[in-house]
ZAFI-510640 format. One record per residue (C-alpha): residue in three letters; x, y, z. Coordinates in pm, whole numbers, padded with zeros to 5 digits, always signed. Layout:
ALAXYZ...
END
This chain:
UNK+02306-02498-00755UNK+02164-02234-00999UNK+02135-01842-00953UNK+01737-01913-00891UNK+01796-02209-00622UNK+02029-01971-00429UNK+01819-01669-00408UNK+01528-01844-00352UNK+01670-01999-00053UNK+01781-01663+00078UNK+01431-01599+00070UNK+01296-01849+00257UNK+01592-01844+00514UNK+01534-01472+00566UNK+01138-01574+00607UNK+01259-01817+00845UNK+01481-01562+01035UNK+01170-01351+01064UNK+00915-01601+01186UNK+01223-01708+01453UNK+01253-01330+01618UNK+00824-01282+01563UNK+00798-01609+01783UNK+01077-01570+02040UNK+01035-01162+02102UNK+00839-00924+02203UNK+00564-00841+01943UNK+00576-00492+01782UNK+00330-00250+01840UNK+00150-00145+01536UNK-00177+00036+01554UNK-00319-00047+01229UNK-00328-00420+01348UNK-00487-00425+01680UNK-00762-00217+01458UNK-00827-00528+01234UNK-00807-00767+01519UNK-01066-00548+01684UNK-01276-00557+01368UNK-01254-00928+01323UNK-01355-00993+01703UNK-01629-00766+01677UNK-01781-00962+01345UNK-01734-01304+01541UNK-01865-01157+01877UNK-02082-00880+01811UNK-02157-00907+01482UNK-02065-00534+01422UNK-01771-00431+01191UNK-01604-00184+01444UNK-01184-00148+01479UNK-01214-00089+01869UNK-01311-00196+02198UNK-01712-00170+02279UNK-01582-00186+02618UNK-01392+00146+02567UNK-01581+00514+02506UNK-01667+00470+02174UNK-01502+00658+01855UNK-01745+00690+01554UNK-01465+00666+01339UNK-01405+00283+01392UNK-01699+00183+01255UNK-01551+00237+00906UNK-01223+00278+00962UNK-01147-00067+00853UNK-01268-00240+00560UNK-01467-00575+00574UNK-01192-00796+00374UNK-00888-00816+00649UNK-01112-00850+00925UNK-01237-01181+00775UNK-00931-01324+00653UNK-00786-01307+01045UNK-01125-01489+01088UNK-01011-01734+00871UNK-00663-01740+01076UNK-00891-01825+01377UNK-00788-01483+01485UNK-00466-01597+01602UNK-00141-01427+01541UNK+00092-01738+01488UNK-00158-01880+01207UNK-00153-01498+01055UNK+00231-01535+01041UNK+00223-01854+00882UNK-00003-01739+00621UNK+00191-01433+00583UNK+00485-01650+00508UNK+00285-01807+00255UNK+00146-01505+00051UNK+00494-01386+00025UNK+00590-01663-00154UNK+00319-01671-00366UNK+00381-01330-00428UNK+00740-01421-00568UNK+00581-01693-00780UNK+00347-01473-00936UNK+00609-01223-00962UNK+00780-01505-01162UNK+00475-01640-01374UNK+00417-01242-01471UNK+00749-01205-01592UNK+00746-01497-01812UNK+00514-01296-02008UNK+00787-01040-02130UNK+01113-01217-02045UNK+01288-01503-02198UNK+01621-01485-02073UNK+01772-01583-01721UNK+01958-01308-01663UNK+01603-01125-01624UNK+01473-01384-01408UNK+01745-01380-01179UNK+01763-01021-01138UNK+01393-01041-01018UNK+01489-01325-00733UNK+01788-01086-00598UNK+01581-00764-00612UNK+01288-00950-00445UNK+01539-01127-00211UNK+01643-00782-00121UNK+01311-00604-00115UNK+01295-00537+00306UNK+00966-00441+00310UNK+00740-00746+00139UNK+00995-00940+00356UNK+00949-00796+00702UNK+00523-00758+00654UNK+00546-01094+00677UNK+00567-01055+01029UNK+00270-00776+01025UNK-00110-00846+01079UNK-00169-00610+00790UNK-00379-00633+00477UNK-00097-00534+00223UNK+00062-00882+00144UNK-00295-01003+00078UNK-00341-00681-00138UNK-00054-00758-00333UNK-00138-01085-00408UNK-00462-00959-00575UNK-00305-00665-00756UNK-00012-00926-00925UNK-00286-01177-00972UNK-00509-00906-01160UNK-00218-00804-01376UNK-00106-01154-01457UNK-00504-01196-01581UNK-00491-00877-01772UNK-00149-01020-01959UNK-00283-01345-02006UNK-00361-01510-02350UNK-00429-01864-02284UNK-00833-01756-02120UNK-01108-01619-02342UNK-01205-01206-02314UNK-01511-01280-02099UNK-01286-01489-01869UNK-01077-01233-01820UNK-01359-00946-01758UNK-01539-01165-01509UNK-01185-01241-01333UNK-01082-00893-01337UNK-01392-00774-01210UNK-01392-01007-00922UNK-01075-00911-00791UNK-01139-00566-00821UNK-01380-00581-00586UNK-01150-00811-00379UNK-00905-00603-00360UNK-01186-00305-00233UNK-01283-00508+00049UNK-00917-00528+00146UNK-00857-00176+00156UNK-01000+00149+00006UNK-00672+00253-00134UNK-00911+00148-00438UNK-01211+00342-00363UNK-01151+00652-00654UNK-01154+00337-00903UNK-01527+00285-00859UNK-01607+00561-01042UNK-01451+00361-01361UNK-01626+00029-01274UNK-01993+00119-01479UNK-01802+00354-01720UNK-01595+00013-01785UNK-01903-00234-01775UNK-02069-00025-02012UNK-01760+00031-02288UNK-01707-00359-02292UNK-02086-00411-02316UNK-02171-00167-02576UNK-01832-00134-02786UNK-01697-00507-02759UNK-02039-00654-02688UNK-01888-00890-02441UNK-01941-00705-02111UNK-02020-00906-01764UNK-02179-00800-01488UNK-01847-00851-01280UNK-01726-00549-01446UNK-01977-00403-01142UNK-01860-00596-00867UNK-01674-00296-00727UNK-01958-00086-00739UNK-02170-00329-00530UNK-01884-00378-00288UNK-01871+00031-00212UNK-02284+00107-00184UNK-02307-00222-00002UNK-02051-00137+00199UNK-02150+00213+00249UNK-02516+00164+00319UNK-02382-00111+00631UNK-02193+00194+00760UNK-02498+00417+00707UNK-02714+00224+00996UNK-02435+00228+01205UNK-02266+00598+01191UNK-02579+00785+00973UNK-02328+00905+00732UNK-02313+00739+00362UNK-01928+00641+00328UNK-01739+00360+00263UNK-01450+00456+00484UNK-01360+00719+00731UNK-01008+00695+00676UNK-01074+00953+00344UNK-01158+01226+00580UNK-00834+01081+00842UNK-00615+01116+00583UNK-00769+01417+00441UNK-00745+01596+00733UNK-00463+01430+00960UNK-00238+01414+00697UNK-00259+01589+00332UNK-00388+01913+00509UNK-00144+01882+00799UNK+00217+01792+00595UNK+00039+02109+00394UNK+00058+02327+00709UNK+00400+02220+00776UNK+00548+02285+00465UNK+00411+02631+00405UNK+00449+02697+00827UNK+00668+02465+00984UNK+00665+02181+01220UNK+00521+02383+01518UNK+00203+02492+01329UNK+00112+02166+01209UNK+00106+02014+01559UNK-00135+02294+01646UNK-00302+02239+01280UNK-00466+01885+01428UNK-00521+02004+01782UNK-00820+02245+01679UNK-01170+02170+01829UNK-01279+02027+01405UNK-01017+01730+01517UNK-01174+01640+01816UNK-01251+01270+01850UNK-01658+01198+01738UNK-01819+01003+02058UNK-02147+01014+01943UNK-02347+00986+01560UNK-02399+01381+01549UNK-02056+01469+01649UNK-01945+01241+01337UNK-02131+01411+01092UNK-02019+01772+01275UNK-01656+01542+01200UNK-01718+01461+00864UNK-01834+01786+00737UNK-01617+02024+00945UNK-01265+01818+00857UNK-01348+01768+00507UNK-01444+02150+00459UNK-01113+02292+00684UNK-00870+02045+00503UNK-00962+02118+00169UNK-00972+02462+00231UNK-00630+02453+00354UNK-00506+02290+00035UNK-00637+02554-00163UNK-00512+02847+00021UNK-00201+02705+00044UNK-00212+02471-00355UNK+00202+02531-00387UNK+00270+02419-00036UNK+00031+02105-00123UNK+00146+02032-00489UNK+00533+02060-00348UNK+00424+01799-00056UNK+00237+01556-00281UNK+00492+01542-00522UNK+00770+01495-00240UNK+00566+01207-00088UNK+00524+01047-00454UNK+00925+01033-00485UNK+00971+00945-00101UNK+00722+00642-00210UNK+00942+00538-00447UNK+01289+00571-00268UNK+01198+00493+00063UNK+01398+00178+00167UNK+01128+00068+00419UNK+01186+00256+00771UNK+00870+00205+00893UNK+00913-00195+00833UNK+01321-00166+00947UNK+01237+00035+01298UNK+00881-00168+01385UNK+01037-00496+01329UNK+01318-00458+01534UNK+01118-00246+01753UNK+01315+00085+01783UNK+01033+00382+01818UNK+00860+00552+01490UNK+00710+00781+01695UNK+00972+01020+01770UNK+00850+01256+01541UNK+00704+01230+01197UNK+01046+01202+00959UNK+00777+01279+00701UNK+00671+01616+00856UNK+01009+01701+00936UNK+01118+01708+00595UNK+00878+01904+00499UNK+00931+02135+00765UNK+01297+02182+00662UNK+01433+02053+01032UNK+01731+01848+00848UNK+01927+01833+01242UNK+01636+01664+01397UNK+01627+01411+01098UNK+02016+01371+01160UNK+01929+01328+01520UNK+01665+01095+01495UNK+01878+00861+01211UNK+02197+00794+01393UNK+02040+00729+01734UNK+01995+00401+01554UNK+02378+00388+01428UNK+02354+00002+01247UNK+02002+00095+01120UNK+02107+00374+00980UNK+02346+00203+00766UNK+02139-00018+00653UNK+01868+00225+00513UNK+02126+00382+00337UNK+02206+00074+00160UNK+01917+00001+00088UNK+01838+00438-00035UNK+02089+00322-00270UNK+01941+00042-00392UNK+01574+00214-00467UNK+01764+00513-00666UNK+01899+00212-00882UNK+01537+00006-00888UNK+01393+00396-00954UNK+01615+00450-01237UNK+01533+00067-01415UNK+01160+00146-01366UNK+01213+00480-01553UNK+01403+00331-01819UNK+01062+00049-01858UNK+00876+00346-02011UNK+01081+00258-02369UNK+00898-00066-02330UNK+00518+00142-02310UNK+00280-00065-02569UNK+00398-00362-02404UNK+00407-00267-02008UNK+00154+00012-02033UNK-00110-00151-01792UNK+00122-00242-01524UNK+00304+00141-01548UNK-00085+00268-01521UNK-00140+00070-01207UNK+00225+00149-01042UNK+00161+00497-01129UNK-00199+00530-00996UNK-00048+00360-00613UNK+00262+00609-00647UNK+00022+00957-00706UNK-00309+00834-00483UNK-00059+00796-00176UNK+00056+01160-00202UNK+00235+01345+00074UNK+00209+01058+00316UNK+00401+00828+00059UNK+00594+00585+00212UNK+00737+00223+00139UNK+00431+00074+00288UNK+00173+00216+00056UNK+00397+00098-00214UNK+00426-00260-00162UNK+00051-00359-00267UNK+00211-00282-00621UNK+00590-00403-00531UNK+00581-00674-00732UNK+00512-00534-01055UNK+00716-00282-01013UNK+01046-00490-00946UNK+00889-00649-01293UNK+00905-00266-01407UNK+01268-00259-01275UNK+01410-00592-01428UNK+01286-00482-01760UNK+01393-00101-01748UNK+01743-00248-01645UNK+01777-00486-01915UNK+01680-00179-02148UNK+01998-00002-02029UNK+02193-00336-02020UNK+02089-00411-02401UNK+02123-00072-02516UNK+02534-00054-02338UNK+02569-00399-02496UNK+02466-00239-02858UNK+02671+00048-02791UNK+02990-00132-02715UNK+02903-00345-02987UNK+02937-00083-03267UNK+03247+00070-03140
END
């Protein structure tokens, strides 16, 4: 049995292993996807696009919290959590066969190709989502899928802009990790339209998706956004790891607990929300740019090196929420971080394993940079996930773009590997 065959079939038995404990254990508890069942039972039941409980006091920031796409794929999944898993299962697989199909476009030889099944066979996080009702997997499918258009030379130009377009605006819908990229969508539209003379209205998708999408939160919140969770993060996080870098750990808890924080009930105290946390947060990051600029560029590297806590500690359901690890960093409190990573002594182990392993997959990827006229759209899209995440980086936020960045890796590596090979050659 070949290289491929084996690590394939590690694959699918570690899938397997992960569907067996989902099924037979108790579920883990993860906020963000009890907010996008609540959304999809809402659109089937109420017809309202809201990430709670009507039944519960109500928090204006649901209402847009969650984007429209995930909701209706669980709808799809009959809004049951053993279909979700299934499909999970599924769109990680396709994810390593368009991982595959991508790389065919720069890589002839095996060796390549198999390095791609062991990293992905070893890639924790893409692995364990497949066990979490979250919209990443399905975001990654559309970000590989859009790069494998981009690369493709079989399709005509007009092909590609109307296929590109579409799942830009897909991949929108799914999550607004996407939402600064609208601003390029007519700027696009128009440079293919007037310069190439070939532009399609596709090109605009993404704009329709965000004022369509904005103007459905407008009748129900009176504020014109497409998501609250700018301001959330905004406020609850980039201004907050701010605070605790330039103050500590104490001050940041006390940072969130002010009166601007408070929880909006009702459509007034939303737009007091909006307008008060958007104005004190970015405030905060300018009287304190050095603090920020150090935290965002921390988070950026943590994004890249992180070996997936979040996915290793929810899945086998040992607590994330004894403290931020992220805020304690920052902070400087390196004996709590001791403390909280060898409570978990086998865990521990394993992360740093797997540290190890992203410093290796972070060098490759920096080594792909040699290879810029030919890799230059999938570095732009890596590097746009790694900076928009900033000081809250984390493995999570990474994986939408985890495929084309293990592509990123295997060809950085064989750069080194071919340029050793040369070396030892002329000696």
């Amino acid at each position: 049995m070949g290289g491929f065959q084996k690590h394939f079939l590690i694959i699918l038995g570690t899938l397997f292993l992960v569907c067996v404990w989902y099924l037979f254990s108790e579920k883990p508890h993860i906020n963000d996807g009890e907010e996008y069942y609540a959304a999809a039972n809402n659109l089937l039941e109420n017809n309202r696009l809201y990430a709670g409980g009507f039944d519960e006091e109500i928090d204006y920031r649901l209402y847009s919290k969650r984007t429209l796409g995930y909701p209706v794929y669980l709808i799809f999944q009959n809004t049951s959590a053993t279909i979700t898993l299934f499909s999970s299962i599924g769109l990680v697989v396709l994810n390593f066969f368009l991982g595959i199909q991508l790389l065919s476009h720069f890589q002839t030889k095996k060796r390549g190709f198999g390095l791609f099944v062991l990293l992905f066979s070893l890639h924790i996080p893409i692995l364990l989502h497949a066990s979490f009702p979250l919209s990443d997997l399905l975001l990654c499918a559309v970000i590989t899928t859009s790069v494998a258009v981009f690369y493709d030379s079989k399709n005509s130009a007009r092909s590609k802009l109307i296929a590109l377009g579409c799942l830009w605006g897909l991949g929108l819908l799914l999550k607004p990790v996407l939402l600064p990229t609208v601003l390029f969508s007519p700027i696009v539209f128009l440079y293919f339209k007037l310069r190439k003379g070939r532009g399609s209205i596709a090109l605009l998708f993404p704009l329709f998706v965000y004022l369509a999408g904005s103007g459905v939160n407008y009748t129900n919140t009176n504020q014109y956004e497409y998501s609250s969770i700018s301001t959330i993060n905004l406020g609850q996080y980039n201004a907050k790891l701010t605070i605790a870098k330039a103050y500590g750990y104490d001050s940041a808890q006390e940072y969130v607990s002010r009166s601007e924080f408070a929880i909006p009930r009702t459509s007034k105290e939303y737009e007091n929300y909006t307008s008060k946390v958007n104005t004190l947060a970015k405030g905060t990051i300018l009287e304190n740019l050095t603090s920020y600029i150090t935290v965002h560029t921390a988070g950026s590297i943590k994004m890249l090196l992180d070996p997936g806590r979040f996915e290793l500690y929810t899945f086998f359901k040992e607590p994330t929420s004894d403290g931020s690890l992220t805020e304690m960093i920052y902070a400087q409190r390196w004996s709590d971080i001791k403390a909280v990573l060898i409570k978990r002594p086998v865990l521990f182990v394993l992360f740093i394993g797997l540290f190890l392993l992203a410093i290796a997959k972070l060098i490759g990827a920096a080594f792909s940079v040699t290879q810029f006229k030919r890799m230059y759209f999938m570095l732009i899209v890596t590097a746009y996930f790694v900076t928009i995440a900033g000081p809250v980086g984390a493995a999570r936020f990474m994986l939408p773009v985890s495929v084309i960045y293990l592509i990123l890796v295997c060809q950085g590596l064989g750069s080194i590997l071919h340029f050793l090979q040369k070396s030892t050659k002329g000696k």
